[in-house]
Phi, psi and omega in degrees: 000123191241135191230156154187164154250173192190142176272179198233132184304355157310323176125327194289191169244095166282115179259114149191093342190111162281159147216151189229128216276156154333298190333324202106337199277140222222100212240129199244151198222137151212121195238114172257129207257113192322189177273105200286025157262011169261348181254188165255207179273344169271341176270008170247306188307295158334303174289308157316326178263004171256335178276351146309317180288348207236319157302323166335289207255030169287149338273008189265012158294355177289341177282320190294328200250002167222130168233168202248157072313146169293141148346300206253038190221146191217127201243132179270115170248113170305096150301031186102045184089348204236127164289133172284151166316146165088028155061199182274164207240145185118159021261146194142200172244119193232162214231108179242153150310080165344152199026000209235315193275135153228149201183160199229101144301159172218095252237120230220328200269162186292159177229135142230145198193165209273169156274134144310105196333136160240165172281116179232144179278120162275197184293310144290037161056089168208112163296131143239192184236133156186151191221156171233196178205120176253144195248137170203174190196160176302101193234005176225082174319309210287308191277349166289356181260311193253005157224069120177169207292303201247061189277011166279345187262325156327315180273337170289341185288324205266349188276322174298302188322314180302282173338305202274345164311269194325338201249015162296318198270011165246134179277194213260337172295316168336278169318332184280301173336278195241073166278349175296319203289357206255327185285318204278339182270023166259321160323282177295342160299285182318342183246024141252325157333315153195074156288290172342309133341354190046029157276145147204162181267117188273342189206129134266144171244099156336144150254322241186118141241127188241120200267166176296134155330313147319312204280348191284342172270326167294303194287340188274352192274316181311293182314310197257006163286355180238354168273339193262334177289302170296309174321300163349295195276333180275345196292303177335257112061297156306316179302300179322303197289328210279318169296304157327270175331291174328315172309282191327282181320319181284316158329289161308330169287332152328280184273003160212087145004295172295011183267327187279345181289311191274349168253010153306297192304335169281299188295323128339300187313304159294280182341293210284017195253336179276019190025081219247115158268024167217104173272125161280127138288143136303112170279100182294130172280000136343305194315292166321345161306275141025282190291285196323316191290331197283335188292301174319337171264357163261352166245152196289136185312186208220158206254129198248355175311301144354000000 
C-alpha cells in the first residue's frame, strides 16, 4: 500500500493512496483536500486522520464514504462545520469523508399544506374563519439550508400571517367575490417573503370561507326577500304583456264574431279533456236582451201619488 500528497497549482492538495492485492491488481483513491493555509492545524489533523481511517477500514469504509442522491433530490456538504466548494452536489453519486462531512438532503418536488383556519376581522367589522392550502417548492438548496433554521415551518407561520394580512385589507363582499385576485396577492406576497430562502410559491388556494350562523340566516332572508321581489316583478310584468295580448285578441273577435265560437268551442274542448264531472256553459248574455227589454216594457212604472 503506497500512500503520498502533492500540491496541485489550484493552491489544493491532492492525496492518494494504492493498494495492492495478491492478484497482482492494483486499486488507486484520489482526494482532494483544500489547502493547508485555509484550514487550521486541527482541521488538517482531522482530515489527515479520516482518510487514515478509511484506509484503515478499506474497503468496507467505501459504503460509509459514498452516497447517492435522488433525481428530485440535492445534498449540501458540510466540512468541519465549513460548506465545501462547489455548492450542492447531486443528483448522482458523491464522496464525503467519515466524521469529518455531514450533509442535508433537499427534497426539489413540490409540498403542499394546509393553513390553519384563521379568525380574521375584515374591513367591515365582520368575523370569519378561513383557511387555505399552499403549494412550494425548492429552487435554491443551498440558501434553504444556511439562511433559515427551518424552512418548511417558516413557510407555514408566514402563510397564516400572510393570509389574516390579505384578508384584513377586505370587505366580506370582497372575500365571497374575488378569491382568485386574494390567492394571487396572497401568492405574491409569500414568494417575496421567501425568495432569500430559496423557496417558492407556486399556488395559493382559498378553500373555505366560514361565516357566523347568524350572519348566514341574515344573508339567507336577504337572498330571499330579493328573490320574492323579482318574482313580483316578473308575475307584474306577465300581467301586463298578458293584458295587453287580451286586449289585441277582443279587438279581433269584435269584427269576426266566429272567433268568439270557435274559442268558445275550444275552451270546452280543454275542460272535457281534464275528465271533469262538472261542466259551466258559459251563457252569452247577448242572448237575454231581447227577453229582458220586453219584460221591462210591460211592467208598469209604479205610482208615487199615493
Amino acid at each position: 500500500m503506497d500512500f503520498g500528497c502533492h500540491d496541485k497549482d489550484s493552491g489544493e492538495v491532492e492525496c492518494y493512496f494504492e493498494i495492492h492485492c495478491d492478484t497482482g491488481t492494483t486499486c488507486a483513491i484520489t482526494i482532494q483536500m483544500p489547502s493547508p493555509e485555509a484550514v487550521g492545524c486541527v482541521e488538517k489533523c482531522a482530515t489527515f486522520f479520516s482518510f487514515l481511517l478509511i484506509i484503515v477500514t478499506f474497503p468496507f469504509s467505501l459504503f460509509e464514504c459514498f452516497k447517492v442522491v435522488q433525481e428530485f433530490e440535492r445534498a449540501v456538504i458540510f466540512r468541519l462545520g465549513r460548506l465545501r466548494k462547489g455548492g450542492v452536489r447531486g443528483p448522482g453519486l458523491f464522496f464525503v469523508l467519515p466524521c469529518i462531512d455531514t450533509y442535508r438532503k433537499v427534497d426539489l418536488r413540490t409540498v403542499s399544506f394546509d393553513v390553519p383556519p384563521q379568525e380574521v376581522l375584515t374591513r367591515d367589522s365582520v368575523t370569519v374563519a378561513v383557511d387555505a392550502v399552499v403549494y412550494y417548492r425548492i429552487k435554491e438548496p443551498l440558501n434553504a439550508v444556511i439562511r433559515v433554521a427551518d424552512y418548511s415551518a417558516s413557510t407555514r407561520l408566514l402563510a397564516a400571517t400572510t393570509l389574516r394580512n390579505v384578508l384584513g385589507m377586505r370587505d366580506l363582499a370582497q372575500l365571497l367575490s374575488d378569491r382568485e385576485a386574494i390567492s394571487h396577492m396572497m401568492q405574491t406576497n409569500l414568494d417575496v417573503a421567501t425568495d432569500p430562502w430559496g423557496v417558492e410559491v407556486e399556488r395559493v388556494e382559498i378553500k373555505d370561507v366560514r361565516l357566523p350562523v347568524q350572519l348566514q340566516r341574515a344573508m339567507a332572508a336577504e337572498a330571499e326577500a330579493d328573490r320574492e321581489a323579482r318574482a313580483k316583478i316578473i308575475a307584474a310584468e306577465g300581467e301586463i304583456k298578458a293584458s295587453k295580448a287580451l286586449r289585441e285578441a277582443s279587438l279581433v273577435m269584435i269584427d269576426n264574431p266566429t272567433a268568439l265560437q270557435l274559442r268558445y268551442l275550444q275552451s270546452l274542448n280543454t275542460i272535457s279533456a281534464e275528465k271533469n264531472s262538472t261542466i259551466i256553459f258559459p251563457f252569452p248574455m247577448d242572448f237575454l236582451k231581447t227577453f229582458l227589454t220586453g219584460a221591462g216594457s210591460s211592467i208598469p212604472p209604479p205610482d208615487f201619488q199615493n
